[in-house]
C-alpha positions in Angstrom: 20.3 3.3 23.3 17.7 1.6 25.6 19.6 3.3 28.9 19.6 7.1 26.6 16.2 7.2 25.5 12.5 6.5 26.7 10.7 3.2 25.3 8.4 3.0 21.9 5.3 3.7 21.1 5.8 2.3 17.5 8.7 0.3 15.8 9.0 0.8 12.1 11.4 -1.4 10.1 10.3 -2.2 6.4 12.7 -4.3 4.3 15.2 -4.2 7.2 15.7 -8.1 8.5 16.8 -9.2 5.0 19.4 -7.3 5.9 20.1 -8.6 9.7 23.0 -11.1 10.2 22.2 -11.6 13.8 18.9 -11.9 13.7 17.9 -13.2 17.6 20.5 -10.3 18.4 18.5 -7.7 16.5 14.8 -8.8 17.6 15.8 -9.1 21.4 17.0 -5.2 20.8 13.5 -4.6 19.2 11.9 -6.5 22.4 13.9 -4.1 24.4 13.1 -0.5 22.5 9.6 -1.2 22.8 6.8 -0.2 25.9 4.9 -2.9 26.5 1.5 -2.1 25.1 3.9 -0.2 22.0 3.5 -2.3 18.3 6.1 -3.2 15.9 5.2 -3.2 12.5 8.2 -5.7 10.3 8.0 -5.4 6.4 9.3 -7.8 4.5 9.4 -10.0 1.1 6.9 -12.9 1.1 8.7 -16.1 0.8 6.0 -18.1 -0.5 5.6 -15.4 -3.4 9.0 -15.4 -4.2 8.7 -19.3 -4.6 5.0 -19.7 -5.7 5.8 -16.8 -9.0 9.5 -18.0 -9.7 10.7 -14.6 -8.2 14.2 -15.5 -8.0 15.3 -12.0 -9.6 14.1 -10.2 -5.8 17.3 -12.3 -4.3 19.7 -9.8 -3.7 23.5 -10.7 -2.5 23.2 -8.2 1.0 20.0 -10.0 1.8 20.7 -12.4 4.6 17.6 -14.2 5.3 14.4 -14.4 3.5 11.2 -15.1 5.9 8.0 -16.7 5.4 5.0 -16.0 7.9 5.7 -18.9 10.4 9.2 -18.8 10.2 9.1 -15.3 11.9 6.1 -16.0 14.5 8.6 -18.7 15.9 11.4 -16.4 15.8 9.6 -13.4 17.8 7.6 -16.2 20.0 11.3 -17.1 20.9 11.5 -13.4 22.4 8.1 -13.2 23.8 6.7 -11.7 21.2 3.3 -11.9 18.7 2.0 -11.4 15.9 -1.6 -9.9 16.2 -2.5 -8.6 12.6 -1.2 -9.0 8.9 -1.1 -7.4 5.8 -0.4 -8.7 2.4 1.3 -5.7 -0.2 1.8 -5.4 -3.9 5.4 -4.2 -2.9 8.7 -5.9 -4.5 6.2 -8.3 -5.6 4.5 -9.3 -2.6 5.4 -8.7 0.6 3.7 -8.9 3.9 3.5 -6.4 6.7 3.2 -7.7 10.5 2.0 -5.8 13.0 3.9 -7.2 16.5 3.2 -6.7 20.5 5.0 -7.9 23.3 3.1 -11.8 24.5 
């Protein structure tokens, strides 16, 4: 895909990494897609939510991995990649959008 088409200006995946069983393999594609002054923007559930309000009826079976805000910093710092701005949403109960650039 990278080879076909020109970099990104912008990366949109909402409620997509839940669903990711290779994560590393999946963000290092993200790394890859995107120009280097372009922004991802990841939405997913907030962990801490989930815990904090007994939430346990937003675990789904296809879900994968469930993410709480440091968790992911380490795993895009791992791929030279940072998180420069967040948003906390109502969504599924609470879920927090991060707006990502390359390091």
């Amino acid at each position: 895909l990278a080879k076909k088409l020109p970099q990104a200006d912008l990366i949109v995946a909402n409620n997509v990494l839940a669903h990711v069983p290779n994560l590393h393999d999946f963000v290092a594609g993200l790394k890859t897609l995107l120009k280097r002054d372009g922004t991802i923007t990841i939405e997913f559930p907030h962990l801490l939510n989930l815990i904090s309000f007994n939430q346990f009826d937003t675990i789904y079976h296809e879900h994968f991995s469930y993410f709480s805000l440091i968790s992911l910093q380490k795993i895009l710092a791992h791929h030279h990649l940072q998180i420069v701005d967040v948003e906390e949403l109502s969504t599924h109960g609470g879920s927090i959008r991060i707006f990502v650039n390359h390091l």
